[in-house]
C-alpha positions, 0 to 999 in steps of 0.5 A: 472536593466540594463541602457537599462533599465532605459532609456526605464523606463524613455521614458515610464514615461516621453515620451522623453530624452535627451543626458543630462537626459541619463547622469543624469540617467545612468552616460554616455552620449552614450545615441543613443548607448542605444537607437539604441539597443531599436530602433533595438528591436522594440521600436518606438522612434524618434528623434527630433534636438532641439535648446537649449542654452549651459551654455555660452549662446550660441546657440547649437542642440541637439537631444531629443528622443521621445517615442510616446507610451507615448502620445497615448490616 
């Protein structure tokens, strides 16, 4: 199984990912490469900036891909 792979694997069974679940899954953190390459295949995700905080305490945004598939009844 490709990383592509996995990442859609993911996006199918838990609707979003993240940079950090990318790393997780696939050991890299060149998650919107691996997305563009789904997106240009025609696999509707969207993004959405998310604020968090990093483990310092401090204030970051980061984006959470969305795979709208996911939530449909």
């Amino acid at each position: 199984m490709s990383d592509e792979q996995r990442i859609l694997r993911h996006l199918e069974r838990h609707g979003k990912i993240t940079v950090k679940e990318c790393q997780e899954i696939i050991g890299t953190t060149e998650c919107r490469k691996y997305i563009s390459n789904l997106r240009k295949k025609g696999v509707p995700i969207t993004s959405n900036r998310v604020e968090g905080l990093n483990r310092y305490g401090e204030q970051v945004h980061y984006n959470e891909y969305i795979y709208p598939e996911h939530f449909a009844v």
